[in-house]
C-alpha positions in Angstrom: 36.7 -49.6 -6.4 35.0 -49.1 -2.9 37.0 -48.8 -0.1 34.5 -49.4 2.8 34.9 -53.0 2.7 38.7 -52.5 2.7 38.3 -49.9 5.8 36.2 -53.0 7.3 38.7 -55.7 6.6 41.3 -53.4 8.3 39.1 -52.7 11.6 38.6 -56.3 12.2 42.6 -56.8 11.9 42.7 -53.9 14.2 40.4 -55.5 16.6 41.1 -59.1 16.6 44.8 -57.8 17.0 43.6 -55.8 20.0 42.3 -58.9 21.5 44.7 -60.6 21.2 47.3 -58.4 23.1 45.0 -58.2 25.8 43.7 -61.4 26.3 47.0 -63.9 25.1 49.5 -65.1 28.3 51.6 -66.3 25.9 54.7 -64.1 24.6 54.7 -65.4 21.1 50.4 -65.0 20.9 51.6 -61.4 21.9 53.6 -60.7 19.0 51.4 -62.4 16.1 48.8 -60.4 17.9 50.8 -57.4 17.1 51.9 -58.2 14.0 48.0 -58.2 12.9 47.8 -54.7 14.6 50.5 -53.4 12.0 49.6 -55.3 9.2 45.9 -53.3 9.6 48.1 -50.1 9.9 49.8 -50.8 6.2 45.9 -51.7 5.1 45.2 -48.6 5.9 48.2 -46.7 4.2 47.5 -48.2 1.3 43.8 -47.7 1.0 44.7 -44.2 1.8 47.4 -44.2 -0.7 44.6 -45.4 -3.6 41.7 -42.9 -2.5 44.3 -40.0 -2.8 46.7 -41.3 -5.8 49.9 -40.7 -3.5 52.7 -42.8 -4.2 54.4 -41.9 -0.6 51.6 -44.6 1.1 53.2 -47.2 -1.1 56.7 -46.2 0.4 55.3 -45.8 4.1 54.1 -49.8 3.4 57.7 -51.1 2.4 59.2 -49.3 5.3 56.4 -50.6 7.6 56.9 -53.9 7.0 60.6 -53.7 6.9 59.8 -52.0 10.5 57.1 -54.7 11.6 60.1 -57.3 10.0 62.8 -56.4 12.4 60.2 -55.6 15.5 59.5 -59.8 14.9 63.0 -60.8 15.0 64.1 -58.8 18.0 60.5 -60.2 19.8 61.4 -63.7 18.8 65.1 -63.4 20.3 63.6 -61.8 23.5 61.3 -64.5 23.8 63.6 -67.5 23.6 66.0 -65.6 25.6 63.3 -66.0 28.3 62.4 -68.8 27.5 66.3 -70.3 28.4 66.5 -68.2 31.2 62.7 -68.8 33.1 61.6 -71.7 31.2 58.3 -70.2 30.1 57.2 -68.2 27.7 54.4 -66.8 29.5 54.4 -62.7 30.0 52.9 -62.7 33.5 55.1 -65.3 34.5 58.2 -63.6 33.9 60.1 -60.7 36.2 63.6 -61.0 34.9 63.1 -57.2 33.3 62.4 -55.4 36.6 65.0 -53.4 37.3 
């Protein structure tokens, strides 16, 4: 099997992800932004994980998405916290976190 076009796949993720962190307002465009930065991140774990034959890539996945899983829910709570609280859910709009 060749694993360029994998490798490929996984940069655009990467990048789209990238852009979308930098160029969203909106908290919840944040985090689906980020979630496509990790879900490149497990791409790449497990094309490594084929090329080499290493079983542990396949374990680093499961706990990555069990990661990315619980990095959602906690974003999503923060969010419509915010959201109750300023009444937006953009991220330049809000200042509540400044200490």
């Amino acid at each position: 099997m060749e694993l360029k076009p994998l490798f490929y796949l996984s940069i655009f993720l990467f990048s789209l992800g990238l852009y979308g962190v930098l160029s969203r307002r909106n908290a919840l465009g944040i985090l689906i932004a980020l979630e496509l930065i990790f879900n490149s991140a497990n791409l790449n774990f497990g094309i490594f994980s084929l090329k080499w034959g290493n079983p542990a890539g396949v374990m680093t996945i499961i706990f990555g998405i069990a990661l990315t899983a619980a990095e959602v829910v906690l974003g999503f709570a923060i969010v419509i916290l915010l959201f109750r609280l300023k009444k937006t859910s953009n991220a330049d709009e809000v200042n509540i976190l400044k200490g």
